[in-house]
C-alpha positions, 0 to 999 in steps of 0.5 A, a space after each residue: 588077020 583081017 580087020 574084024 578079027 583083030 578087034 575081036 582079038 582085042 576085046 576078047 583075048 584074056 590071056 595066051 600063054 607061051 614059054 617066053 611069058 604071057 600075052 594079053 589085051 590091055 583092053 581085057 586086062 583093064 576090064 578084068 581090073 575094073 571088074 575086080 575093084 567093083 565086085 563084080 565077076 572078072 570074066 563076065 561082068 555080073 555082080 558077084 557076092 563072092 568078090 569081097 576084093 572091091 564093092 559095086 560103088 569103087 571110085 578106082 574101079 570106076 576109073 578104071 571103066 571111064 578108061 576104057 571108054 576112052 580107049 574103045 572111042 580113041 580106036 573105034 567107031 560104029 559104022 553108021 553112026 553118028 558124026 562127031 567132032 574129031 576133037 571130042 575126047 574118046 569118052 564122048 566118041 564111045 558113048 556116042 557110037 555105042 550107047 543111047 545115052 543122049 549128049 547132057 548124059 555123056 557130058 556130066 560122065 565125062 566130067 566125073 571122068 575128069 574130076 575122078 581122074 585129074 584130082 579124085 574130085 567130086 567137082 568139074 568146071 569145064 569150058 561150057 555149061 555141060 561140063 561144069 558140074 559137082 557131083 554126089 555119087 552113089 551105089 544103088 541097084 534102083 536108082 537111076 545113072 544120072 540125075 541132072 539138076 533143073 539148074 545147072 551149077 556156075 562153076 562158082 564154089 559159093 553157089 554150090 547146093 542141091 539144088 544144082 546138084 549132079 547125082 551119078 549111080 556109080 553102080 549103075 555107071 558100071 552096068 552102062 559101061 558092061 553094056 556097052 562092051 557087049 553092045 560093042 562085041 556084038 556089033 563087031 560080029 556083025 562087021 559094023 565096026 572099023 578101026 580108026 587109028 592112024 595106023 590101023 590094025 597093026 597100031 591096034 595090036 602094037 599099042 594095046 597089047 602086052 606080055 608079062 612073065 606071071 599071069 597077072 588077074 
């Protein structure tokens, strides 16, 4: 398979089915789970009623998104993009390369991946200023994604109001990320995106891909 038909693979393979068991993405089985936890549909990402498992506002399912953005910036870059430090973590690659987020935006979701992934937090000092943040979260279909304080917080627990306040849509994050894997497939298709792990496609497929012995949604 060239390049492009193994990103495709990764993205989009669900499930193939074999006597000796089930193989899968575990790009497609993240976001299939993502998806469940935040009631949404498992296989198109749009809001379901019918998916009583999670609700649009998860804290898990939003994890579960914030992993995967750190894969898709862990493995790819948009050809012509934009050029980012390698020692950027994977969450700050992909928004860069693959939404129009801007860099204040990125920091304060990669900082509620942290505080949500390190301790279930709602806080994060981080080593610079776009980093340090203490959040409130919602689940609303009108709000925005991210409500930035005029003044950002110092980092010291004394200090901490509403004024200085992060408020982030976790509803709203969700769509963000479905966005993004779309914008990502579609860019692929057009052959505007490259592999770039270490050992490229056969990392790719060795790393990120998975059997089990029951088909597993």
């Amino acid at each position: 398979m060239t390049d492009k038909e193994v990103i495709n693979y990764h993205l989009t393979n669900s499930y193939i089915e074999s006597s000796s068991g089930t193989f899968f993405s575990g790009f497609c089985g993240a976001l299939k789970d993502a998806r469940k936890m935040t009631g949404r549909n498992i296989y198109t990402g749009a809001k379901d009623g019918t998916n009583h498992f999670g609700h649009l506002g998860s804290w898990l399912g939003t994890i579960g998104y914030l992993s995967l953005l750190d894969q898709i910036g862990g493995c790819f870059r948009r050809l012509s993009g934009p050029e980012v430090e390698e020692n950027k973590s994977g969450i700050v690659k992909a928004l860069k390369h693959f939404s129009n987020l801007d860099d204040n935006q990125i920091d304060a979701i990669y900082a509620l991946r942290n505080s949500f992934a390190h301790d279930f937090s709602l806080q994060n000092v981080g080593r610079r200023p776009g980093l340090i943040h203490h959040f409130e979260v919602g689940n609303s279909s009108i709000e925005p994604l991210i409500v930035l304080p005029n003044d950002y917080w110092d980092g010291d627990l004394e200090s901490k109001s509403k004024d200085n306040l992060t408020k982030i849509n976790l509803q709203a994050l969700g769509d963000e990320v479905e966005k993004l894997v779309k914008n990502l497939i579609q860019l692929n298709s057009e052959s505007k995106v490259e592999i770039i792990l270490e050992n490229g496609k056969d990392e790719l497929l060795k790393r990120y891909s998975f059997a089990t012995g029951n088909k597993v949604i």
